[in-house]
C-alpha positions in Angstrom: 0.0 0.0 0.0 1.2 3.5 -1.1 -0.2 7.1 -0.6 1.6 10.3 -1.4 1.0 13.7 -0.5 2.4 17.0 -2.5 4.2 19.2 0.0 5.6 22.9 -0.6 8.8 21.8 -0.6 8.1 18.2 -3.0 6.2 14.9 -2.0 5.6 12.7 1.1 5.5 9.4 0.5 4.1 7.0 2.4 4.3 2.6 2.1 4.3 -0.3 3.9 7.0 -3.4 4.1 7.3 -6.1 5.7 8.5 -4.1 8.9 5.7 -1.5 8.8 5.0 1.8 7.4 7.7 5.0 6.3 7.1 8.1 5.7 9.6 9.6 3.1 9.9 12.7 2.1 11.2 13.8 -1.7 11.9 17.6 -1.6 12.4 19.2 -5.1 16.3 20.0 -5.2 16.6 16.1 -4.6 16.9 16.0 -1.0 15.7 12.7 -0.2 14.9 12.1 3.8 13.3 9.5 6.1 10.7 11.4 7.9 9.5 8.3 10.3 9.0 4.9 10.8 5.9 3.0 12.5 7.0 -0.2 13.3 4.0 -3.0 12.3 5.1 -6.8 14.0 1.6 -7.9 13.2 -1.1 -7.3 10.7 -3.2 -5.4 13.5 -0.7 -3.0 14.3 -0.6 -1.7 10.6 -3.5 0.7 10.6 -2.6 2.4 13.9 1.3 2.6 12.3 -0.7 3.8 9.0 -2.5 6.9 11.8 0.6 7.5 13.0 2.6 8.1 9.6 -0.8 10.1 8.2 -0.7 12.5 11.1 3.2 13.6 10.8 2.1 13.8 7.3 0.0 16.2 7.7 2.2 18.1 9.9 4.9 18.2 7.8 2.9 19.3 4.7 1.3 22.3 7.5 2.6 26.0 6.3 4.2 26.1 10.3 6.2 23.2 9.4 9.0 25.0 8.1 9.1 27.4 10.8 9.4 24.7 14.2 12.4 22.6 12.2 
């Protein structure tokens, strides 16, 4: 599963593995980073790891983002 999100800056991506769910983030001058990682060691722990990697999502893609980091 894969969902990506158009920031100021580039694109969030977000997908799952085998370990859980990542958050990365692809900024436009090709600044590639590893926003966060929600561990999943079971299939029921995927769509709370899936809340948790939505939610900084959203924060990062905020206008205020910039201005905290």
């Amino acid at each position: 599963m894969k969902a990506h999100v158009h920031t100021a800056t580039g694109r969030a991506n977000i997908f799952q593995d085998d370990t859980g769910v990542h958050l990365r983030v692809l900024e436009t001058n090709g600044t590639v980073w590893e926003a966060g990682f929600f561990p999943a060691e079971k299939w029921d722990d995927l769509p709370q790891a899936w809340q948790a990697a939505l939610s900084l999502a959203r924060e990062i893609i905020s206008p205020d983002f910039g201005t905290r980091h």
